[in-house]
BALOBA-1460 file (C-alpha; in Angstrom, 3 decimals):
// residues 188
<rec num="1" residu="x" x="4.646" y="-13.901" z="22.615"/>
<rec num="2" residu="x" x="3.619" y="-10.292" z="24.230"/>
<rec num="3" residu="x" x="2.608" y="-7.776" z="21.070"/>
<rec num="4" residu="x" x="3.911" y="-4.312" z="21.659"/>
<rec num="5" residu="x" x="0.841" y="-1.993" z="21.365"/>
<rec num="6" residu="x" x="3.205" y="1.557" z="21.395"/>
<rec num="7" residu="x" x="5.845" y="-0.065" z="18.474"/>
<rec num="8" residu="x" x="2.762" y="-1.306" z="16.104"/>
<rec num="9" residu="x" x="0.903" y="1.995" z="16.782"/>
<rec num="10" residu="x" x="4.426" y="4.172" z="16.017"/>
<rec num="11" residu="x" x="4.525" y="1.985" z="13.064"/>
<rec num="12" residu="x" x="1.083" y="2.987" z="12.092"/>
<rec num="13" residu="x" x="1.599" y="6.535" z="12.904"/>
<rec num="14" residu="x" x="4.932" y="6.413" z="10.526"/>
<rec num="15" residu="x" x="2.872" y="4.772" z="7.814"/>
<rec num="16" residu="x" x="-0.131" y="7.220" z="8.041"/>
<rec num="17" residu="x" x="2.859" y="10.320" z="8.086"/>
<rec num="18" residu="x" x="3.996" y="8.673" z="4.968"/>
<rec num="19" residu="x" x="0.247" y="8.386" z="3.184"/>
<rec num="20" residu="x" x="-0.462" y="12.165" z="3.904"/>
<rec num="21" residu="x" x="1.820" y="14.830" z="4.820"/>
<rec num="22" residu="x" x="-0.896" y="17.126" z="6.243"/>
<rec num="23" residu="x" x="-2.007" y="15.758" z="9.989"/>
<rec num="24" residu="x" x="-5.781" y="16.597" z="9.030"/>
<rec num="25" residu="x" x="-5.483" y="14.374" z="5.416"/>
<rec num="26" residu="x" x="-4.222" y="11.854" z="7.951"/>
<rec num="27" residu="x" x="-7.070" y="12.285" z="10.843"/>
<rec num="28" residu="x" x="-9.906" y="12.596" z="7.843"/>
<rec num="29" residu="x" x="-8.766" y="8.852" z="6.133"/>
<rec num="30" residu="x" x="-7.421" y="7.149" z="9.488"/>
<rec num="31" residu="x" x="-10.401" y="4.748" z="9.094"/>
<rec num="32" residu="x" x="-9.365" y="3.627" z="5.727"/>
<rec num="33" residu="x" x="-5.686" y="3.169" z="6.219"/>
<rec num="34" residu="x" x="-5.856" y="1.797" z="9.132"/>
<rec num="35" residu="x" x="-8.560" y="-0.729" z="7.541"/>
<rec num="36" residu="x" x="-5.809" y="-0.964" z="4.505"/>
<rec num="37" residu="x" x="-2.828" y="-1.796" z="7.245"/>
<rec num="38" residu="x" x="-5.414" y="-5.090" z="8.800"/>
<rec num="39" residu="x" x="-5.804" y="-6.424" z="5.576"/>
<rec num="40" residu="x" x="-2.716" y="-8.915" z="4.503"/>
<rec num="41" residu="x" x="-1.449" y="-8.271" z="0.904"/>
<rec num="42" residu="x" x="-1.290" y="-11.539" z="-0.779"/>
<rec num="43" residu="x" x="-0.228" y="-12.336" z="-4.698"/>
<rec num="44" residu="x" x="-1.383" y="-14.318" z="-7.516"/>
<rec num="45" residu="x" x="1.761" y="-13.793" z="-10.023"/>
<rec num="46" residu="x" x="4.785" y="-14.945" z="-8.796"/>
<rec num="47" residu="x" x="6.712" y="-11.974" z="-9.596"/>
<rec num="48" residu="x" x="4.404" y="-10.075" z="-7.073"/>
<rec num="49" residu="x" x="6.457" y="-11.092" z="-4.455"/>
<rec num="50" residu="x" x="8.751" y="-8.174" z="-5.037"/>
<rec num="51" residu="x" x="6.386" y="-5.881" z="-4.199"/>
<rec num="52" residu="x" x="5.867" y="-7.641" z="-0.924"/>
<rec num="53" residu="x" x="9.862" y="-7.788" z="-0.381"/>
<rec num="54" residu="x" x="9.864" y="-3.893" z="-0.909"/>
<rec num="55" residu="x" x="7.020" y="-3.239" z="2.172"/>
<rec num="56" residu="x" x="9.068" y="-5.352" z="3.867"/>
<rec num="57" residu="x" x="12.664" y="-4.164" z="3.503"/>
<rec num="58" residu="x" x="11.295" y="-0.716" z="4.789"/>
<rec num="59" residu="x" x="9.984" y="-1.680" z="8.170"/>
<rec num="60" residu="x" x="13.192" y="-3.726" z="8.256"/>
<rec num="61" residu="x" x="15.545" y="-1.376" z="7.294"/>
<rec num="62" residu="x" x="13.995" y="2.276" z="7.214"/>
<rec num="63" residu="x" x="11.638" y="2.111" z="10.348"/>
<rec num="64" residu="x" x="12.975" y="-0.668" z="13.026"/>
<rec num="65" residu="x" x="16.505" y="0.658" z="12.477"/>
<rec num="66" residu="x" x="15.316" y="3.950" z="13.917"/>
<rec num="67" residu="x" x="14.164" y="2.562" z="16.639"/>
<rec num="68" residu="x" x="15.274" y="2.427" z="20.567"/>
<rec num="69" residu="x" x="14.498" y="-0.123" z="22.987"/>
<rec num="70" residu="x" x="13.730" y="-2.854" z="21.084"/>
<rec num="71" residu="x" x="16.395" y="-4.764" z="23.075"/>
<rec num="72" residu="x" x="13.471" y="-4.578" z="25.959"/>
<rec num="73" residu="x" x="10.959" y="-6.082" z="23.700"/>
<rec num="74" residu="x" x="10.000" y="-10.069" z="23.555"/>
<rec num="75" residu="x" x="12.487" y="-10.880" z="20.875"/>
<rec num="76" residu="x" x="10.400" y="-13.815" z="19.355"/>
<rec num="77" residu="x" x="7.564" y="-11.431" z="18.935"/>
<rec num="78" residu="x" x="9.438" y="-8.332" z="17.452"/>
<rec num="79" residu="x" x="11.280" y="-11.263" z="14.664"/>
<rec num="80" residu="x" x="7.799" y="-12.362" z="13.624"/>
<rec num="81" residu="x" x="6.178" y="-8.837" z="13.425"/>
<rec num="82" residu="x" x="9.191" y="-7.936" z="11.400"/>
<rec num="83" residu="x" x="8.790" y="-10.486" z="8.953"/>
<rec num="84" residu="x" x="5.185" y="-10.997" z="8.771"/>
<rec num="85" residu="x" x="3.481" y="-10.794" z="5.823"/>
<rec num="86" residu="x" x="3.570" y="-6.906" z="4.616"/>
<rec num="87" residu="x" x="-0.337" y="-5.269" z="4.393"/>
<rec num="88" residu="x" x="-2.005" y="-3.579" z="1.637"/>
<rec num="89" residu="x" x="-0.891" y="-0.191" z="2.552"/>
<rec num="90" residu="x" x="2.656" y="-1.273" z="3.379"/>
<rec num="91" residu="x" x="2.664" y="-2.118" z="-0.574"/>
<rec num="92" residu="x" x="0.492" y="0.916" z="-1.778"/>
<rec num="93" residu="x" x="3.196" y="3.118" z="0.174"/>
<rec num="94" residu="x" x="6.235" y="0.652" z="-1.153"/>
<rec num="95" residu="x" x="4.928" y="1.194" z="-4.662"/>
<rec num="96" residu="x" x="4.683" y="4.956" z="-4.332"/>
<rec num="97" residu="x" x="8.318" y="5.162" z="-3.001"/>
<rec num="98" residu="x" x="9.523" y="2.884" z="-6.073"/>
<rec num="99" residu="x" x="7.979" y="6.218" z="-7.882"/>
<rec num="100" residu="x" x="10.280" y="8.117" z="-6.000"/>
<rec num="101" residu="x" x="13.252" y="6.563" z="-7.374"/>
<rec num="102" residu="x" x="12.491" y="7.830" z="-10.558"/>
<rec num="103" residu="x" x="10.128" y="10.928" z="-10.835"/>
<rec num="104" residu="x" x="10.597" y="14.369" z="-8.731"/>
<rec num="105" residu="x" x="7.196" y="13.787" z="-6.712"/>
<rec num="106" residu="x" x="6.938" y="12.830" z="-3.353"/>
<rec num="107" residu="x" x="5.549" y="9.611" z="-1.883"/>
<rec num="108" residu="x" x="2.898" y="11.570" z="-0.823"/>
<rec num="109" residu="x" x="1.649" y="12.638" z="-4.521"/>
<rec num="110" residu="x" x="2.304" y="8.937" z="-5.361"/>
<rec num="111" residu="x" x="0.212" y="7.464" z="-2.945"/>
<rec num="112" residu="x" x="-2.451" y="9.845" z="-3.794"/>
<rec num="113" residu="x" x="-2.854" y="8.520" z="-7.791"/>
<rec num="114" residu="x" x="-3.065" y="4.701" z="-5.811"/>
<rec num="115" residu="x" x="-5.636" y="5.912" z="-3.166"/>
<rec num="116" residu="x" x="-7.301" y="7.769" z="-5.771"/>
<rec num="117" residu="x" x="-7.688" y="5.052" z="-8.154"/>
<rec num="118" residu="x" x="-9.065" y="2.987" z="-5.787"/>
<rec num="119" residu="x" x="-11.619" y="5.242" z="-5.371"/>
<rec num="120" residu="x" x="-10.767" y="5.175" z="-0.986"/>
<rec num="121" residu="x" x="-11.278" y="8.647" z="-1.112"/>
<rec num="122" residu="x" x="-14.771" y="8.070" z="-0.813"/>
<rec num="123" residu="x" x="-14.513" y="6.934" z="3.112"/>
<rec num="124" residu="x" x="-13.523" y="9.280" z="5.221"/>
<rec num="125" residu="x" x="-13.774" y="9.378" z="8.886"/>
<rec num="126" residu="x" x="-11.300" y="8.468" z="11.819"/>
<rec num="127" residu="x" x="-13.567" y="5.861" z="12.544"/>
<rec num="128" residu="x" x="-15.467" y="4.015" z="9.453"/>
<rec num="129" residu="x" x="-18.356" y="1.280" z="9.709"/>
<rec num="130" residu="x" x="-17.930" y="-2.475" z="9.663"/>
<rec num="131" residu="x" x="-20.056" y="-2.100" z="5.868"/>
<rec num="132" residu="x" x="-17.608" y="0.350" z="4.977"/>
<rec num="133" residu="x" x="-14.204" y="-1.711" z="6.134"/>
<rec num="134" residu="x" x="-16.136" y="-4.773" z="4.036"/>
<rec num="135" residu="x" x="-16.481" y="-2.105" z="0.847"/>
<rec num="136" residu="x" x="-12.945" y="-1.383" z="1.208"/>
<rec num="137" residu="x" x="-12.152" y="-4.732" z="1.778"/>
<rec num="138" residu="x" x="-14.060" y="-5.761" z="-1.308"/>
<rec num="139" residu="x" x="-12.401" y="-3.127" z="-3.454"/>
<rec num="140" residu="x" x="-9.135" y="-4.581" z="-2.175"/>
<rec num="141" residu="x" x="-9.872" y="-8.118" z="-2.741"/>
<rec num="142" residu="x" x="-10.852" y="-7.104" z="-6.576"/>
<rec num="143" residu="x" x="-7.858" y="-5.789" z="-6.884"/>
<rec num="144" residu="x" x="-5.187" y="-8.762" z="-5.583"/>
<rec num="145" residu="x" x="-7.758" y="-11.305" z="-7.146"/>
<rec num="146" residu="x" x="-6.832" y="-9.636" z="-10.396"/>
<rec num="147" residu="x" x="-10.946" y="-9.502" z="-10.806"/>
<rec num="148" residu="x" x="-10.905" y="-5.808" z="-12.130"/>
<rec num="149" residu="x" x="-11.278" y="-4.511" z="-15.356"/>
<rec num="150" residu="x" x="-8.955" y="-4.666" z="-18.671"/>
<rec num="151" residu="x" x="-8.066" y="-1.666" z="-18.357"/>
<rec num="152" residu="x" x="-7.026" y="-1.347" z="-14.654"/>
<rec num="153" residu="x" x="-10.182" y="0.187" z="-13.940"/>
<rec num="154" residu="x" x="-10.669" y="-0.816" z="-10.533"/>
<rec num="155" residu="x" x="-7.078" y="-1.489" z="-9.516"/>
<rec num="156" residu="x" x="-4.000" y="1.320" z="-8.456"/>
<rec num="157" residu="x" x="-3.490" y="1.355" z="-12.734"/>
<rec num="158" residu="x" x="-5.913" y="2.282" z="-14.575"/>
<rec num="159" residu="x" x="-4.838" y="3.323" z="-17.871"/>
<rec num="160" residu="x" x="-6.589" y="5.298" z="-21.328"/>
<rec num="161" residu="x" x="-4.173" y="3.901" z="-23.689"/>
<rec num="162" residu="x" x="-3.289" y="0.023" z="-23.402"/>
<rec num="163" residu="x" x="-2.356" y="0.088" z="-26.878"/>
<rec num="164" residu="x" x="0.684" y="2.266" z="-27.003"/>
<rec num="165" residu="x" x="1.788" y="-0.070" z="-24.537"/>
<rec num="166" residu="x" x="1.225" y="-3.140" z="-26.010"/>
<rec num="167" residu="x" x="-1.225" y="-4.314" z="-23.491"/>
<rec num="168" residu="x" x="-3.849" y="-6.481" z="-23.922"/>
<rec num="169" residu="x" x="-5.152" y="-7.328" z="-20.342"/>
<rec num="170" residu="x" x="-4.041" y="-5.501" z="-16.838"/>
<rec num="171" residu="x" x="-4.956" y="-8.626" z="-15.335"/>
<rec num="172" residu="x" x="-2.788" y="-10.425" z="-16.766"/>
<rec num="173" residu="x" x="0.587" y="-8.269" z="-16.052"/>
<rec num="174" residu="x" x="2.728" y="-7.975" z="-12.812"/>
<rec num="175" residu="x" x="2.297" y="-4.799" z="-10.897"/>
<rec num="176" residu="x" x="5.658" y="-3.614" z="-12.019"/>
<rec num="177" residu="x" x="4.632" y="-4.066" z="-15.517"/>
<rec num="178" residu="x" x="1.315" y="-2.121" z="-14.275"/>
<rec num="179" residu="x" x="3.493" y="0.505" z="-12.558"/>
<rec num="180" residu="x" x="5.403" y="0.964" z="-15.258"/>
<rec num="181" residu="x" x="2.402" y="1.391" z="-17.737"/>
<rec num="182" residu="x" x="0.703" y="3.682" z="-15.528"/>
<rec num="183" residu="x" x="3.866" y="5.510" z="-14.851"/>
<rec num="184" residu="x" x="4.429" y="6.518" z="-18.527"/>
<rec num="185" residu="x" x="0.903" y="7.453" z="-19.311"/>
<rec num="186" residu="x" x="0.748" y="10.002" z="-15.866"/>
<rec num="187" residu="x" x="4.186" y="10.843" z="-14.737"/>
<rec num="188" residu="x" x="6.578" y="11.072" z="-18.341"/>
């Protein structure tokens, strides 16, 4: 099973052109998304999965089917990379397109209230530290663990008014429920 460095990298490249539509946003935060793309996104609801299934169905559908050549590549390979388990930033950019669907922003201005919220603003550089990957890594791991606040403080949700939505606990939500929450509170 031979990876294929220049596919995985376009991939990347895609990704990052998706996270930030200027090249130098891209260039200042490659450390963190590329730190976001090695780290597998993994669920503790059931209805989760979804959100895993959306990552997913666009490198299926909206990145490999662009592609040339692939005809060339070790077949058993390309099947498992294309069905592998989807990473963190695969999902943060799946979410922000679901926010497409419905509001007039762009999945850039999406993914900016997720990256944002989880305060990865704060580490920039093309290339970041192993401590910093580990912070990141940590902030991630808060966030699928479900080990953030009430509130969503500390997750891609936070929200002011849990109330008017009749929400008691973040944690204990889906993220579509969270989406949908923090959706109506920023973008309605």
């Amino acid at each position: 099973m031979t990876p294929d460095p220049w596919l995985t990298e376009t991939y990347f490249q895609w990704l990052c052109s998706e996270s930030f539509s200027l090249a130098t946003e891209r260039r200042e935060y490659e450390g963190v998304l590329r730190t976001l793309h090695d780290i597998p996104f993994y669920w503790t609801i059931w209805s989760d999965e979804n959100r895993a299934g959306d990552a997913m169905s666009f490198r299926q559908y909206e990145f490999l089917s662009f592609q040339t050549g692939l005809d060339e590549l070790d077949q058993f390979w390309l099947a498992n990379w294309a069905t592998a388990t989807p990473s963190v930033l695969e999902v943060l950019l799946g979410i922000a397109r679901r926010w497409t669907y419905y509001y007039e922003g762009n999945i850039q201005y999406y993914f900016g209230h997720l990256f944002q919220n989880m305060e990865f603003n704060r580490y920039p550089g093309r290339v970041i530290s192993t401590a910093t990957r580990e912070a990141i890594r940590s902030l991630v791991d808060n966030w699928m663990a479900r080990q953030f606040y009430p509130n969503g403080q500390g997750s891609p949700f936070p929200v002011d008014n849990m109330r008017a939505f009749d929400i008691l606990d973040m944690r204990k939500i889906d993220i579509w429920g969270q989406m949908n929450a923090y959706s109506a509170e920023h973008f309605q």
